[in-house]
Residue frames relative to the residue before (quaternion, step in Angstrom):
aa qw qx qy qz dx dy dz
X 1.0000 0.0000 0.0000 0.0000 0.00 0.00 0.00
X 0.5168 0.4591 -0.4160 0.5908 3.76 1.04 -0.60
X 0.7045 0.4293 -0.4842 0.2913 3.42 -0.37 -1.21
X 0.7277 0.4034 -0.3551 0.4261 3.77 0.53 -1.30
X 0.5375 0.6778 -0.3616 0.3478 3.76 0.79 -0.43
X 0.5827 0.3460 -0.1801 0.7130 3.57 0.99 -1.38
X 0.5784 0.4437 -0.5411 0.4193 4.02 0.12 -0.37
X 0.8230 0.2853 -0.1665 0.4622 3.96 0.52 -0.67
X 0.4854 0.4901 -0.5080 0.5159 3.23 0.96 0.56
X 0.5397 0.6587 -0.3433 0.3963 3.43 1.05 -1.40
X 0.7926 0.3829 -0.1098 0.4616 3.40 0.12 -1.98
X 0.7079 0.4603 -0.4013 0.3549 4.03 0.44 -0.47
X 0.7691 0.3014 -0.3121 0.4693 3.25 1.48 -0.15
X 0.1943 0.7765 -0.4543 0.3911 3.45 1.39 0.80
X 0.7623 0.0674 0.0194 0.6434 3.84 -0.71 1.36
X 0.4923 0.4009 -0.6393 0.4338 3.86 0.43 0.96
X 0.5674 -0.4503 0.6641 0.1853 3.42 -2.04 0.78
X 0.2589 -0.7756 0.5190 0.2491 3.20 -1.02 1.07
X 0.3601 0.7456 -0.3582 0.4315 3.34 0.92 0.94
X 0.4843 0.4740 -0.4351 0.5928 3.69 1.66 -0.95
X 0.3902 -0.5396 0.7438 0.0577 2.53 -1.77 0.55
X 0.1274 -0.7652 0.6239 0.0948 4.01 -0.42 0.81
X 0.8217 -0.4862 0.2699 0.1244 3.26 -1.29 1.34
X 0.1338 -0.8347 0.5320 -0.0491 3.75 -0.14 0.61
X 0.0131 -0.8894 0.4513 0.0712 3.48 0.66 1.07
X 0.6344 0.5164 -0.2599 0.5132 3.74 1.14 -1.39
X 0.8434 -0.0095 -0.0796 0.5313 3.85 0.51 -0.74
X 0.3090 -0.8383 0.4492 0.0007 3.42 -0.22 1.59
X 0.5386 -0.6424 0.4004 0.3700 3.17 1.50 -0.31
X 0.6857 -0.4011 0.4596 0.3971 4.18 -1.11 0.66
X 0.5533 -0.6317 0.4025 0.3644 3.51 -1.24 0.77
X 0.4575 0.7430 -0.3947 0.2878 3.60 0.63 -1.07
X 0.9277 0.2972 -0.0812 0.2110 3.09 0.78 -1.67
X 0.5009 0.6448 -0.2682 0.5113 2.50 2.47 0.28
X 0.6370 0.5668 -0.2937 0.4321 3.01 1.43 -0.27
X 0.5831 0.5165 -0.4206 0.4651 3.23 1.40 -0.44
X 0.5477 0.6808 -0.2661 0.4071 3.63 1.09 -1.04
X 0.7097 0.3178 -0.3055 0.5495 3.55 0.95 -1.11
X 0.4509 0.5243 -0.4638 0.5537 4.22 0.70 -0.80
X 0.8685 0.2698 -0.2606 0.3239 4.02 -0.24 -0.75
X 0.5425 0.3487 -0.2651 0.7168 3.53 1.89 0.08
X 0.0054 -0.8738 0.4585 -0.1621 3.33 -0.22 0.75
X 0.2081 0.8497 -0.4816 0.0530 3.43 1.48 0.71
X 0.3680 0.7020 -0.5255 0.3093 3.81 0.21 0.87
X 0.3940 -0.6391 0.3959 0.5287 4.00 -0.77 0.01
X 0.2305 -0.7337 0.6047 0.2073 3.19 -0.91 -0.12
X 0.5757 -0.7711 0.2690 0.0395 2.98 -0.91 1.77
X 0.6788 0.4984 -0.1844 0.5067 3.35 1.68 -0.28
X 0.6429 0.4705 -0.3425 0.4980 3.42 1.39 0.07
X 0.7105 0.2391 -0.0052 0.6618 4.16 1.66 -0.91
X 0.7141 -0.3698 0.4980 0.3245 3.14 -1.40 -0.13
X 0.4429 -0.7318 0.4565 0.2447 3.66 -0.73 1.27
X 0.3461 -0.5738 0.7401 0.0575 3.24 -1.65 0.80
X 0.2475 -0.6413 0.7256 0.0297 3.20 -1.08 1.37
X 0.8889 -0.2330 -0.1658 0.3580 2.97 -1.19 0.94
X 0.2327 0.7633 -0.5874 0.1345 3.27 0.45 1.58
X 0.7146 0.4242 -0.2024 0.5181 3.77 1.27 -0.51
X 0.6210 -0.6423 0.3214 0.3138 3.31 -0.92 1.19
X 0.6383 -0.4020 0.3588 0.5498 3.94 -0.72 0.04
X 0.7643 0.3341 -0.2652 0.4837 3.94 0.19 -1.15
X 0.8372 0.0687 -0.2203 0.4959 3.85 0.20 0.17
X 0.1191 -0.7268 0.6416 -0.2145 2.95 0.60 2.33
X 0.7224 0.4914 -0.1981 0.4444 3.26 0.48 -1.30
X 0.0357 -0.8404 0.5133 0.1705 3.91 -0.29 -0.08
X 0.6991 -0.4875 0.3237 0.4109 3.76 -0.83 0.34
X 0.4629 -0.7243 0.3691 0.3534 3.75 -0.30 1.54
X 0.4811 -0.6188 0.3988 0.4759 4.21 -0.58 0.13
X 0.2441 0.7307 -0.4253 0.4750 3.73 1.46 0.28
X 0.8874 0.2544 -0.0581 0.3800 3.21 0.13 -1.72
X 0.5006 0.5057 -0.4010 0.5770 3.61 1.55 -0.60
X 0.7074 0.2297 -0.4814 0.4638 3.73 -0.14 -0.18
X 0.5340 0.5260 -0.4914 0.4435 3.98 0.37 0.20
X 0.6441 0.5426 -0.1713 0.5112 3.00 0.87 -0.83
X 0.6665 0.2819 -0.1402 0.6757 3.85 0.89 -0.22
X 0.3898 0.7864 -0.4698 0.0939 3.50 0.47 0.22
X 0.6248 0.5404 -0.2574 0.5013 3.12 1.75 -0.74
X 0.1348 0.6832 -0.5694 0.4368 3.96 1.08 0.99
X 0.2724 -0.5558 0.7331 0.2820 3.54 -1.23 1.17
X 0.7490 -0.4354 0.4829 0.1274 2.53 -2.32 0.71
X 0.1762 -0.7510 0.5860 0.2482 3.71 -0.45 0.61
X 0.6879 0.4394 -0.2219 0.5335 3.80 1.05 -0.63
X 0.4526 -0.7900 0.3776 0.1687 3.67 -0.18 1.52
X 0.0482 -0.8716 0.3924 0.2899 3.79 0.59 0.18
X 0.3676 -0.7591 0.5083 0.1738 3.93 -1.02 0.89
């Protein structure tokens, strides 16, 4: 039963970036920073890119991040256009 345990611990973190960040369920962390987290994960539609969806977004994130700020907000996207 160990062996297969550490076998799936082993393999789920096989080929992760030491950059992910792995989930914190018990201490999620001060609100602020969840809120930035959800504003930068945004899994709602967004109303400027398709045809609106009535009541697809919750009452507090009627409004969604302006397309101003989502490309701030992605800024750190490599460059498709090599610069000279």
């Amino acid at each position: 039963m160990r062996l297969l345990l550490s076998i799936a611990i082993v393999c789920s973190a096989v080929g992760c970036s030491p950059f992910t960040r792995r989930p914190n369920f018990l201490h999620p962390g001060p609100a602020g920073p969840q809120q930035v987290e959800a504003i930068y994960h945004d899994p709602y539609p967004l109303p400027d890119i398709g045809p609106a969806v009535v009541g697809g977004r919750p009452r507090e994130y009627q409004q969604p991040v302006p397309e101003v700020v989502r490309g701030r907000l992605s800024g750190d996207a490599p460059q498709l256009v090599p610069s000279f």
